[in-house]
C-alpha positions as CSV (number, residue, x, y, z in Angstrom):
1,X,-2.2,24.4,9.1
2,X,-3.2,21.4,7.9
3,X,-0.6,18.6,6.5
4,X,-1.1,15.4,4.4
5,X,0.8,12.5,5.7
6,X,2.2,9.4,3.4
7,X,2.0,6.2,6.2
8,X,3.8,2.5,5.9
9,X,2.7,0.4,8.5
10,X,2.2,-3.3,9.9
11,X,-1.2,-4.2,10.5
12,X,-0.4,-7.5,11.8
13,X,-0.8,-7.0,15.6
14,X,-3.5,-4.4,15.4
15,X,-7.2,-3.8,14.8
16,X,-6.7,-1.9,11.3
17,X,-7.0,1.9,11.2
18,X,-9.8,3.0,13.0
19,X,-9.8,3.7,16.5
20,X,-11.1,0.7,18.5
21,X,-12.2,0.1,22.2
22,X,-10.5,-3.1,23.0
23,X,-7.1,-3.0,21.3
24,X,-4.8,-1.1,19.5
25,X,-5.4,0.7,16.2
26,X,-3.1,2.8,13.8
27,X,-5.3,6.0,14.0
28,X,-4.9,5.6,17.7
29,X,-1.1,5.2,17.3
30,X,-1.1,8.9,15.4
31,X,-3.7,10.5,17.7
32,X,-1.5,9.6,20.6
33,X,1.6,11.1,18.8
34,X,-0.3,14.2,17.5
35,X,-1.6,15.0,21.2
36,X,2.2,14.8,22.5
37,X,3.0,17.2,20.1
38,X,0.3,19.5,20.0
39,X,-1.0,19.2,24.1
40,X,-4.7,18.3,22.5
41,X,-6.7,15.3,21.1
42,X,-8.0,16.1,17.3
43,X,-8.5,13.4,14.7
44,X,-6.4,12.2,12.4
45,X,-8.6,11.1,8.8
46,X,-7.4,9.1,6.7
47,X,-7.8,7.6,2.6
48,X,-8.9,3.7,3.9
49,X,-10.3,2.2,6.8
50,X,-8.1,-1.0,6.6
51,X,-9.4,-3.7,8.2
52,X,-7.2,-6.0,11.3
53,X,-4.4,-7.2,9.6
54,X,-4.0,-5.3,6.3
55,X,-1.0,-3.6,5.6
56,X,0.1,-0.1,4.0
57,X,2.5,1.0,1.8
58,X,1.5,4.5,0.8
59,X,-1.7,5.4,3.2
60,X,-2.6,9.1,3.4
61,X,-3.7,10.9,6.5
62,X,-4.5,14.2,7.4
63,X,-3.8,16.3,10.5
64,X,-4.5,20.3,11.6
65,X,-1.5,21.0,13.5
66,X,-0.8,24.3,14.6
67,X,3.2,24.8,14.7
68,X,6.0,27.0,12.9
69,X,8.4,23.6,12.4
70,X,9.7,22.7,9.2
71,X,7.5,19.5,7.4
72,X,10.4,17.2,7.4
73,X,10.8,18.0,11.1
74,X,7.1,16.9,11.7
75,X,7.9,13.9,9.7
76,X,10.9,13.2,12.3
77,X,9.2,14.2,15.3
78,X,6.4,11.9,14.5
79,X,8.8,8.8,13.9
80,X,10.5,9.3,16.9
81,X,7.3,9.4,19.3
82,X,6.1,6.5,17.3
83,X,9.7,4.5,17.8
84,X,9.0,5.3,21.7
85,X,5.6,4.0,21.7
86,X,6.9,1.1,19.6
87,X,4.0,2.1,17.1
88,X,4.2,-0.5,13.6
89,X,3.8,2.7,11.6
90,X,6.5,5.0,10.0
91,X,5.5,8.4,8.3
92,X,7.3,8.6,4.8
93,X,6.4,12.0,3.7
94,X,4.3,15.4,5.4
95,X,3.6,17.8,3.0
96,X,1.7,21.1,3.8
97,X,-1.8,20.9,2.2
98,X,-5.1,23.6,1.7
99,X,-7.6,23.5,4.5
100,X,-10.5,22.1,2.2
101,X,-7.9,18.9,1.5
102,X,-9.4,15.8,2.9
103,X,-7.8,12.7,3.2
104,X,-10.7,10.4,2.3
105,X,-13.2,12.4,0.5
106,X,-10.3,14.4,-1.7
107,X,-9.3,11.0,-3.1
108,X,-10.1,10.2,-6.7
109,X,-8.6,7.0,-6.7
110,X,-7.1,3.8,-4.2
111,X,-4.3,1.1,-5.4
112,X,-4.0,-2.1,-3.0
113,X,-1.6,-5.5,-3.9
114,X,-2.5,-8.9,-2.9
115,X,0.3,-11.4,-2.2
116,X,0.2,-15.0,-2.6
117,X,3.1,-17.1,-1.6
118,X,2.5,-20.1,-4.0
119,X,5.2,-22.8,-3.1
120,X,5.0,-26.3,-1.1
121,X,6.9,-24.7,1.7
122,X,5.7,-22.0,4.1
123,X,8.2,-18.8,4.5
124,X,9.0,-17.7,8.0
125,X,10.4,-14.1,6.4
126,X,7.2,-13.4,5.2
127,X,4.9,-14.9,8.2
128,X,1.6,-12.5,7.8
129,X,3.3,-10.9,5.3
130,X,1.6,-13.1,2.2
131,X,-1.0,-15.4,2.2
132,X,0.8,-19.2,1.9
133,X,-1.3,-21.5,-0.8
134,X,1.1,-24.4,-1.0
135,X,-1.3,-26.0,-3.7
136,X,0.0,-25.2,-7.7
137,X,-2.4,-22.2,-9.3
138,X,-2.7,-21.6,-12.9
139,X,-2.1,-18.1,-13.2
140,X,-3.6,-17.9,-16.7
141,X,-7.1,-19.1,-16.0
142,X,-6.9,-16.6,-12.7
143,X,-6.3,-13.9,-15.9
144,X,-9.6,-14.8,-17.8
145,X,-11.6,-14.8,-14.7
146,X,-10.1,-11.5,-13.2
147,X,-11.4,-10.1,-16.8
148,X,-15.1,-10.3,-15.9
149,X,-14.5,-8.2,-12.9
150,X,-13.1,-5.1,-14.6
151,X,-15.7,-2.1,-15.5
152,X,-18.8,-1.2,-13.6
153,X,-20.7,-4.3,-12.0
154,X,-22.9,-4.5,-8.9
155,X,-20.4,-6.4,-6.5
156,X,-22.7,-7.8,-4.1
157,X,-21.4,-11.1,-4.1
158,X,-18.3,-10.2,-3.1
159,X,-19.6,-7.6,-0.4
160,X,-18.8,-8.4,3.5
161,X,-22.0,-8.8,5.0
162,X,-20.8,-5.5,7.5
163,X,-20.7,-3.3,4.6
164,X,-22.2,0.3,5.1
165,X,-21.6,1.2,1.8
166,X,-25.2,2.7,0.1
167,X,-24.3,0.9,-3.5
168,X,-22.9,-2.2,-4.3
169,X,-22.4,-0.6,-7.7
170,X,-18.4,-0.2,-8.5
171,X,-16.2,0.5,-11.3
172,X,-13.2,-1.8,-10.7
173,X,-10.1,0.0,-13.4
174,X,-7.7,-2.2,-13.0
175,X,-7.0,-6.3,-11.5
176,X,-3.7,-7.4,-13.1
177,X,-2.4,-10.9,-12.0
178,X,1.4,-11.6,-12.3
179,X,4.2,-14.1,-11.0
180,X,7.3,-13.1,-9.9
181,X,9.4,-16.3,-8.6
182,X,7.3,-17.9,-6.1
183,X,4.8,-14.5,-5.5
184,X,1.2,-14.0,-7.3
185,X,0.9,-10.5,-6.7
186,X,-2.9,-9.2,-7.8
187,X,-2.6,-5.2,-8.4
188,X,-6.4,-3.5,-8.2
189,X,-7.5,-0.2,-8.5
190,X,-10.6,1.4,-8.4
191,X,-12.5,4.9,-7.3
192,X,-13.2,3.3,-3.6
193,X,-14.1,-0.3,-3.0
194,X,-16.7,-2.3,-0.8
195,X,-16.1,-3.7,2.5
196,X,-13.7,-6.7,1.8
197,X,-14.5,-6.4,-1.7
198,X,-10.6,-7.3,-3.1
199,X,-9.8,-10.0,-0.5
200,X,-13.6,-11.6,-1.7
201,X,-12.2,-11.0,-5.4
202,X,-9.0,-12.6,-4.5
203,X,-10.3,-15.7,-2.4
204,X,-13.0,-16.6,-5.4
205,X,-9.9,-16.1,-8.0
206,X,-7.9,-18.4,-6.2
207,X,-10.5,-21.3,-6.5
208,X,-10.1,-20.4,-10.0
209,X,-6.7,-20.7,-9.9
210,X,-6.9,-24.4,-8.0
211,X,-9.2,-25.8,-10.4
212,X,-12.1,-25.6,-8.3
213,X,-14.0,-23.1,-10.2
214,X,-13.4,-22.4,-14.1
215,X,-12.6,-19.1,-15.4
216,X,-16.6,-18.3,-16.8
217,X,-17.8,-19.1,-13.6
218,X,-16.5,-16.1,-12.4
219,X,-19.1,-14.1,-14.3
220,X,-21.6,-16.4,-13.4
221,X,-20.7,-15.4,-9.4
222,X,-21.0,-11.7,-10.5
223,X,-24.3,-11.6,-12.3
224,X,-25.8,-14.2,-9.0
225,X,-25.2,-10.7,-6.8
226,X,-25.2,-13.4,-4.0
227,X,-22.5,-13.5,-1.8
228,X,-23.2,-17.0,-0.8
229,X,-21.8,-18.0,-4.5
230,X,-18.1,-16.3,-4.5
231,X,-15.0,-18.3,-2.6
232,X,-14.0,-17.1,1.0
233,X,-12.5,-14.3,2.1
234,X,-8.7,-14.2,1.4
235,X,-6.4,-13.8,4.5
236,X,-6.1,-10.3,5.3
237,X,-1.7,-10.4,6.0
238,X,-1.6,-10.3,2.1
239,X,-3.2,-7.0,1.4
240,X,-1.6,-3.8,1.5
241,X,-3.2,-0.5,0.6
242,X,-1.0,0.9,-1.9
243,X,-1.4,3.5,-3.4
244,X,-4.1,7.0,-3.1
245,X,-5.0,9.2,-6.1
246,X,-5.7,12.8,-5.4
């Protein structure tokens, strides 16, 4: 059978998702748990390779699993081998799924949220939960230049440099920009997105935001398809993948 798995988890003190050789990942975290309770090694897939230090709110695996049990008695079994391995990953949901469902390559759609904590003081609650910019940001200019990022656009300038994607051509649906109290929270959605592509959208909007770049310039930095000409790479403790269409 196979079953599609809804995932929360902290990426703080690990390497992101995928399986890595010199430290802990969250796909090694579920392997480790699926082998317990199965007695063999498969793969578990997933909708986003998040990079070291990105969060999840709604990630979706996949797993074949052969066993009689009940979904929501996966869903337990799997949290408590995860508490024991004191695993920064809960499963929320398991729901029984066709054998042509993929995790990845099913998806129509992926959702992530970028925090900014924008006050003088720094917040111990939310330590690599947000990223802290202690320096006043206008919001509204952030807006204007967040607009001439929507629709389709070759995104090279704000590509990583590792990116094995074969286009830089993306169709970005949705960046909205809002303040609630002392958070900026950026809400982006999109088909599938380049390698650091949202955290290289959110670092150039926050010069934006700063006053070091105007709003215009923004579509300036698009049209250069120069990476070189976009900010820096926003802190990865504010992302959080989201959300996954299917």
């Amino acid at each position: 059978m196979r079953y599609k798995l809804t995932l929360e988890y902290d990426g703080t003190n690990t390497l992101g998702w995928q399986r890595q050789l010199d430290g802990p990942s969250i796909q090694e975290y579920m392997e480790k748990v699926l082998e317990i309770l199965s007695g063999t090694h498969s793969e578990v897939a997933a909708a986003g390779r998040t990079d070291a230090g990105v969060h999840a709110i709604a990630q979706v695996a996949h797993i074949d699993f052969d066993t009689n049990m009940e979904t929501w008695k996966i869903r337990e079994a799997f949290n408590a081998n995860l508490r024991l391995l004191e695993a920064p990953v809960s499963v929320l949901d398991v729901e029984a799924v066709s054998d042509d469902f993929h995790a990845r390559f099913s998806a129509r759609g992926r959702g992530y949220i970028y925090k900014i904590l924008n006050r003088r003081s720094p917040s111990v609650l939310q330590a690599n939960r947000v990223w802290w910019v202690p320096v006043e940001l206008d919001i509204e200019a952030m807006r204007k230049g967040a607009e001439y990022l929507l629709g389709n656009h070759d995104f090279s300038s704000f590509r990583a440099a590792a990116c094995q994607a074969k286009s830089p051509i993306k169709t970005l649906d949705k960046l909205d920009i809002e303040k609630i109290g002392d958070e900026i929270i950026f809400t982006v959605e999109a088909k599938s997105f380049l390698h650091h592509q949202v955290r290289n959208m959110v670092g150039t909007l926050k010069m934006v935001g700063d006053g070091k770049l105007k709003p215009d310039d923004i579509k300036t930095i698009l049209e250069a398809k120069d990476r070189s000409k976009a900010g820096a790479t926003a802190p990865a403790c504010g992302l959080y993948l989201n959300k996954v269409v299917y």
